[in-house]
C-alpha positions as CSV (number, residue, x, y, z in Angstrom):
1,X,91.9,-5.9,31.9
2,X,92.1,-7.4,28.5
3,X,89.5,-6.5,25.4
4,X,86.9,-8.5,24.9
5,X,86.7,-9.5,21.1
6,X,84.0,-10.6,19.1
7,X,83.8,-13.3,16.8
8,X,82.0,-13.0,14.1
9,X,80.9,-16.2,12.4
10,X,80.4,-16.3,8.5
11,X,76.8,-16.6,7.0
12,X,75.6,-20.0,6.1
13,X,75.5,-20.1,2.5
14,X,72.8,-22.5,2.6
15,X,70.3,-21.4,5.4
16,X,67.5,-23.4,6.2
17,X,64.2,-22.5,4.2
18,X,62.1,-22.4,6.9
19,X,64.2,-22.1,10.5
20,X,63.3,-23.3,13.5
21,X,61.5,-20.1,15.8
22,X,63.6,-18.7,18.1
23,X,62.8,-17.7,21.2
24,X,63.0,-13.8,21.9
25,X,66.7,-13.0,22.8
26,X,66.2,-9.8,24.4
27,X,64.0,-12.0,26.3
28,X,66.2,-14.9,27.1
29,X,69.3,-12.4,28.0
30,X,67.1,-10.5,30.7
31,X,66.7,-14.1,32.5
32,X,70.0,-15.1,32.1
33,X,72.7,-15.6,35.1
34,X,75.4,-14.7,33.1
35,X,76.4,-14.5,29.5
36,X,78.6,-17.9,29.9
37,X,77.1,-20.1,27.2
38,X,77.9,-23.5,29.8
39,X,75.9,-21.3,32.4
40,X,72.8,-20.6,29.8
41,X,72.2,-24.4,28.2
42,X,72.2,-25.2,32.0
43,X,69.7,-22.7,33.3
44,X,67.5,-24.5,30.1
45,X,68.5,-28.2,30.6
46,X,70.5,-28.6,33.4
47,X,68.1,-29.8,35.9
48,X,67.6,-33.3,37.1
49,X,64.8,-33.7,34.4
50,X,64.9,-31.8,31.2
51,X,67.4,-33.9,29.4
52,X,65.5,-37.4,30.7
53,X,62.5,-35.9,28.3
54,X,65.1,-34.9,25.4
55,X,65.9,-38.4,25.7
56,X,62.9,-39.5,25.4
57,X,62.1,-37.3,22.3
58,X,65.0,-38.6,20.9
59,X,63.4,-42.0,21.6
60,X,60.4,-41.3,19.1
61,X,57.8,-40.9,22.5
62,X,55.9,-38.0,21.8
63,X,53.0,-37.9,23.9
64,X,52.4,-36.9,27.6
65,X,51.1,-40.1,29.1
66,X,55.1,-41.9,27.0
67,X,57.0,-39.0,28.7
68,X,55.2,-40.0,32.1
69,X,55.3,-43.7,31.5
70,X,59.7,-43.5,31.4
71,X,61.3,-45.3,34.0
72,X,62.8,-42.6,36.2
73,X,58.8,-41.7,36.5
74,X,59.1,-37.9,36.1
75,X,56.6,-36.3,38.4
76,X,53.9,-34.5,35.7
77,X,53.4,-31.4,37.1
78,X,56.9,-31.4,36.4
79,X,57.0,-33.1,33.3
80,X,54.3,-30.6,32.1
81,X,56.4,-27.7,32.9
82,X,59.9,-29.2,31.7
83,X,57.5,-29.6,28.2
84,X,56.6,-25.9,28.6
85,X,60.0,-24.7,28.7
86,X,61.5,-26.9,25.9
87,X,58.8,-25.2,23.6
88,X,59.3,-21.6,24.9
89,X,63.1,-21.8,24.2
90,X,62.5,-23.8,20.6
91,X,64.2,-27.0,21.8
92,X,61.0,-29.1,21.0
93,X,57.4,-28.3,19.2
94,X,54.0,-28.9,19.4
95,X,52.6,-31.3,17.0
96,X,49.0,-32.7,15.7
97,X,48.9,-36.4,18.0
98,X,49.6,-39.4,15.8
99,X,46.6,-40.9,16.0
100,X,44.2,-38.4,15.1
101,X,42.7,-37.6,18.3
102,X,42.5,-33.9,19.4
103,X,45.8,-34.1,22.1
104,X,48.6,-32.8,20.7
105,X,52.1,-34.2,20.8
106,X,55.9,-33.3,20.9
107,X,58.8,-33.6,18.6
108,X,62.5,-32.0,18.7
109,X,63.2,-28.6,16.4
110,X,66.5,-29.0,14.6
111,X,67.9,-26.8,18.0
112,X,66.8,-29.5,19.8
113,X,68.0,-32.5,18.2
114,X,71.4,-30.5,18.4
115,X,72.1,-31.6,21.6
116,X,72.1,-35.4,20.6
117,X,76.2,-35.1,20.9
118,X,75.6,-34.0,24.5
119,X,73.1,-36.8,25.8
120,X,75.9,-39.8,23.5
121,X,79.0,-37.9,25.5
122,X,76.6,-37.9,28.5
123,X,76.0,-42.1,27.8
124,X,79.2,-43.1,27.3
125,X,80.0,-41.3,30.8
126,X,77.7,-43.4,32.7
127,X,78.6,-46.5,31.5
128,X,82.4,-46.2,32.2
129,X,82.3,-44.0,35.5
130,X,78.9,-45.5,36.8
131,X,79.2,-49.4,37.7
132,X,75.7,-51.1,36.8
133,X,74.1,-48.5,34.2
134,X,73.3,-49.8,31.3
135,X,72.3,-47.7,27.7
136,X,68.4,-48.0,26.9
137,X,68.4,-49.8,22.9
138,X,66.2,-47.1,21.0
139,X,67.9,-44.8,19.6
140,X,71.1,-45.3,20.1
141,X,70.9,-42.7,23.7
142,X,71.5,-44.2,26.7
143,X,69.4,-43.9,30.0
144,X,68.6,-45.1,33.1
């Protein structure tokens, strides 16, 4: 049985003055399936929802009734706890509504909006491999 190594990364000689929170790792590694990275993004946004609401993020929506309003018509009991769990694992934030009114809303952290490159890879997929998609014009992130 080989070694396992560690890799140590160097530190970011410019870190961010505020950082996004992070959820609790000690936390997060007691949930996990396995320490396989593939295996951990999916057990946070690999079900048939979480990255239709990343999207939409991604899309400027921010509020509840936009998320519900999407065309794959998430169910919101689900939408409400797909919301949850982008919050609790720091892939999106609660924010004061845009208008004013007492509801709050949703916008990406800078963890969140990492996985852009995934949802683009994700587009350009579809549209070769899947006759009859076609990508969605905001944003430049394709959907259904």
């Amino acid at each position: 049985m080989a070694a396992r190594t560690r890799q140590r990364t160097a530190p970011n000689p410019h870190p961010d003055p505020q950082p996004d929170p992070q959820p609790n790792p000690d936390s997060a590694a007691s949930t996990r399936r396995s320490p396989c990275p593939v295996a951990c993004a999916l057990d946070l946004v690999g079900d048939r929802w979480t990255l239709l609401v990343v999207r939409d993020l991604f899309f400027g929506r921010t509020r509840f009734r936009d998320f519900a309003a999407s065309p794959e018509r998430i169910p919101t009991n689900i939408l409400s706890e797909r919301l949850e769990r982008l919050v609790a694992h720091g892939v999106a934030e609660r924010v004061p509504a845009d208008d004013g009114s007492a509801r709050q809303g949703y916008r990406l952290t800078r963890k969140g909006k990492a996985l852009l490159p995934i949802l683009e890879a994700m587009k350009s997929w579809g549209l070769k491999w899947e006759p009859g998609t076609k990508a969605m014009r905001a944003g430049g992130v394709g959907g259904g």
